[in-house]
C-alpha positions as semicolon CSV with decimal commas, in nm:
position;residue;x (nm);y (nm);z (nm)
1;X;0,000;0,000;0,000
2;X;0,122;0,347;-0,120
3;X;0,183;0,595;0,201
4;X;0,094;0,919;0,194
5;X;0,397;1,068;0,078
6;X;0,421;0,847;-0,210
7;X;0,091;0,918;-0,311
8;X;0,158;1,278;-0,280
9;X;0,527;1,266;-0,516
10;X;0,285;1,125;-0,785
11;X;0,025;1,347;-0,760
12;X;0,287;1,631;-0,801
13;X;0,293;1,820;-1,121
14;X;0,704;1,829;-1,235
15;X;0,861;1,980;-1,523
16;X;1,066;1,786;-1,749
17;X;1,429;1,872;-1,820
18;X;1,493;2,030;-2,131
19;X;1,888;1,933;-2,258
20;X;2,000;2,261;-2,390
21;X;2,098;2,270;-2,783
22;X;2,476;2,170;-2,773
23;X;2,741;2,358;-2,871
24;X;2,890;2,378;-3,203
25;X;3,275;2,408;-3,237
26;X;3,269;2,389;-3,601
27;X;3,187;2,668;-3,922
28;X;2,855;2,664;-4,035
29;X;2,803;2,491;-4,285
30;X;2,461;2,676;-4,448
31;X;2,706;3,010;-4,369
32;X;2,926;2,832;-4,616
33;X;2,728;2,737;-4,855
34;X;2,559;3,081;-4,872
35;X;2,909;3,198;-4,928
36;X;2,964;2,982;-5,205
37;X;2,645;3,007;-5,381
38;X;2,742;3,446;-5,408
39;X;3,104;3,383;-5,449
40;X;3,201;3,089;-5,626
41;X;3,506;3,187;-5,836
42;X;3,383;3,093;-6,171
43;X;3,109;3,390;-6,175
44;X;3,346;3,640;-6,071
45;X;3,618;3,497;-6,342
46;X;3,366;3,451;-6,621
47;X;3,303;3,838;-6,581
48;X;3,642;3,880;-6,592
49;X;3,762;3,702;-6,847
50;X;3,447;3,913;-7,107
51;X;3,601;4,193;-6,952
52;X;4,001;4,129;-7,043
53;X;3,913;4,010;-7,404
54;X;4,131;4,159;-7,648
55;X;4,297;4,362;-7,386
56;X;4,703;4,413;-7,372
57;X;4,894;4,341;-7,063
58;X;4,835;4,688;-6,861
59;X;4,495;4,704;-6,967
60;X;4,463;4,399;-6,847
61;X;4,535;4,404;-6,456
62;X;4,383;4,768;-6,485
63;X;4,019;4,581;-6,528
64;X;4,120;4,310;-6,281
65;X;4,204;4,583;-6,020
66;X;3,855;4,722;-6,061
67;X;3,661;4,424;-6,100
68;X;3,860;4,201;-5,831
69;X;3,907;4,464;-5,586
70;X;3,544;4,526;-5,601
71;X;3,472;4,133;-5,569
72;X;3,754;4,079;-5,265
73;X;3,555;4,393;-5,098
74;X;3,189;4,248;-5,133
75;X;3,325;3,898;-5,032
76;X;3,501;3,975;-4,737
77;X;3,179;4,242;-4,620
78;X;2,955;3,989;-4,655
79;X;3,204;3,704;-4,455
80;X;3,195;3,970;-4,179
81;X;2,790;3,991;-4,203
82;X;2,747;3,602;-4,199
83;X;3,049;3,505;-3,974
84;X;2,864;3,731;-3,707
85;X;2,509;3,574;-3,748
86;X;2,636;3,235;-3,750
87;X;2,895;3,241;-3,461
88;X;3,022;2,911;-3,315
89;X;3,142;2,836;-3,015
90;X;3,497;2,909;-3,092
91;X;3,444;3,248;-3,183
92;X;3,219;3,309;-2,901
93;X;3,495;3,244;-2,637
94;X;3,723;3,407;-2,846
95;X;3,507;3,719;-2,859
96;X;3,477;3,696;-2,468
97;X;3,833;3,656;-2,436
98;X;3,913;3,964;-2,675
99;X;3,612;4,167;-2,449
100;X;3,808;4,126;-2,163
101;X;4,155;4,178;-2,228
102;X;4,132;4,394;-2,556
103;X;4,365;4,171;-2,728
104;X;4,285;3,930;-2,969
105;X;4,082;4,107;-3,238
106;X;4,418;4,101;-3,438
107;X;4,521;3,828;-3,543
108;X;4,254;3,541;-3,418
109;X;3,960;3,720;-3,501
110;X;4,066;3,867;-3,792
111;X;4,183;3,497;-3,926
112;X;3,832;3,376;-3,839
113;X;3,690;3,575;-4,115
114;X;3,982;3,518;-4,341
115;X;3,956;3,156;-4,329
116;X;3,594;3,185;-4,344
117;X;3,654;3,345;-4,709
118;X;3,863;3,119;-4,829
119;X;3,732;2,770;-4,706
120;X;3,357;2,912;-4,820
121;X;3,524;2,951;-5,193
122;X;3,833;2,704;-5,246
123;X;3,795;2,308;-5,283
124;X;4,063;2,315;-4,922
125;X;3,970;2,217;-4,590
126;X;4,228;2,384;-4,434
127;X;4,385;2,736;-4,478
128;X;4,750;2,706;-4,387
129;X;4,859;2,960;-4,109
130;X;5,217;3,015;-4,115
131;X;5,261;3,291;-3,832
132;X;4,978;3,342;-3,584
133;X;5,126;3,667;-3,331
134;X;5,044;3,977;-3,209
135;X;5,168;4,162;-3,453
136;X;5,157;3,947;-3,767
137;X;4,931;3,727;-3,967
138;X;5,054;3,466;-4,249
139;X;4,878;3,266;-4,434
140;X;4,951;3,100;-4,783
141;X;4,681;2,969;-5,045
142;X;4,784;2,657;-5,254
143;X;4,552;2,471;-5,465
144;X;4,373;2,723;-5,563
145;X;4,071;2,717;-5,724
146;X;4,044;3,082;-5,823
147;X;4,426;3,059;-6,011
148;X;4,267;2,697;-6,164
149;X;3,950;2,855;-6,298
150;X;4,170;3,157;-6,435
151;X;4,396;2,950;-6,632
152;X;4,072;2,756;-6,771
153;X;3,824;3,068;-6,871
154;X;4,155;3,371;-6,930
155;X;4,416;3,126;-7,062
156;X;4,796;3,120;-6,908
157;X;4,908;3,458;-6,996
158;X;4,648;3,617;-6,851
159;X;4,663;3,422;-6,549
160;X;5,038;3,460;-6,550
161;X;4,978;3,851;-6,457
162;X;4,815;3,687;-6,125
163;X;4,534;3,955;-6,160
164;X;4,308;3,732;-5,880
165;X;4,565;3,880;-5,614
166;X;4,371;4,188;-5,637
167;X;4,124;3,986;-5,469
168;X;4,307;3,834;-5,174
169;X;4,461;4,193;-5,119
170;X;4,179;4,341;-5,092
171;X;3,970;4,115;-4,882
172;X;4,257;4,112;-4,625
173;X;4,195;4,484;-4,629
174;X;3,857;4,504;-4,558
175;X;3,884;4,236;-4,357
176;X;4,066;4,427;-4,096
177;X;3,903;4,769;-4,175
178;X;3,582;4,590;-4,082
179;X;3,699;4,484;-3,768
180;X;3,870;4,862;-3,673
181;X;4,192;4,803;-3,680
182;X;4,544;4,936;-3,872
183;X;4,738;4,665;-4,067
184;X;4,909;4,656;-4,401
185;X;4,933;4,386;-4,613
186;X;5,157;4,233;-4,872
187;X;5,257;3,892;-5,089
188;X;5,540;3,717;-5,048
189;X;5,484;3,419;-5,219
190;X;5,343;3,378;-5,562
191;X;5,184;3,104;-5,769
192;X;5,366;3,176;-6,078
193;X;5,728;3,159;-5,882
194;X;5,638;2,934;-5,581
195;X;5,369;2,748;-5,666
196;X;5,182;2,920;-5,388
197;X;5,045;3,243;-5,274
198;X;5,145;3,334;-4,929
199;X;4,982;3,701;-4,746
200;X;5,166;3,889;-4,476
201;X;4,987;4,125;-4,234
202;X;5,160;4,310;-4,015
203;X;4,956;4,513;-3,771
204;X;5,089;4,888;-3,767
């Protein structure tokens, strides 16, 4: 027979526990994808390689200046628009961590978004970091699917002038303009020579 207080625990109304949503350490992967989908190099080289038809060598990167430096701006904007309204858990501590020193924000937040860009675009998994400090960012871009494309749709001269490095130099650019801070950037790798593009940003 069930005693009174046994009868009373089952009579008791109790709210079930609700497991909270668990934590994601990992990109988004609809960010991505929505990154891809606006991005993808073969639209932006397609409308660069109607653009460069016919063209002589100055003419040439002239047009690529305009129409990649335009592209790297949009694509890194729009990284720092979607990187924010998809944040994982990584970047949340990080943000916390940068909140309460006021460190941080260059270089680990800033690479965020720059791998963001690239692993949203390129057929990589991985953007290779080669210095990670307080005063200096390095990465380098092999395999690249934007210098593939190039040679496919502009031919090997054209892509010989490396006009898509308007593109990386100005998304590292905007990159850190977005984020309020004063850096300068510069290549000191290139496909043609090295068989690899490699980025320096130095925090000034």
């Amino acid at each position: 027979m069930a005693t009174n207080s046994e009868k009373e625990a089952k009579d008791t109304a109790y709210s079930l526990f609700v497991a909270p949503r668990p934590y994601s350490f990992e990109l988004s992967a609809e960010m991505l994808e929505l990154l891809r989908k606006e991005f993808d190099p073969p639209i932006i080289i397609t409308k660069l390689a109607e653009a460069v038809a016919g063209k002589k060598e100055a003419e040439i990167d002239a047009v690529a200046e305009k129409i990649l430096g335009k592209y790297g701006e949009e694509w890194m904007k729009k990284t720092l628009q979607l990187g924010e309204e998809y944040p994982d858990r990584t970047y949340e501590m990080l943000k916390e961590a940068a909140d309460q020193t006021g460190e941080l924000v260059f270089p680990q937040v800033l690479q965020r978004f720059i791998e963001i860009a690239y692993l949203s675009t390129q057929q990589f998994r991985v953007l290779p970091i080669v210095e990670n400090w307080a005063h200096r960012l390095v990465y380098k871009v092999t395999n690249c699917y934007t210098f593939k494309t190039l040679q496919e749709k502009c031919g090997s001269d054209v892509a010989g002038l490396l006009p898509c490095r308007h593109a990386c130099l100005t998304l590292c650019r905007t990159g850190w303009e977005g984020l309020n801070l004063d850096a300068m950037v510069k290549m000191e790798a290139t496909m043609m020579k090295d068989g690899y593009c490699q980025f320096a940003i130095d925090r000034v």
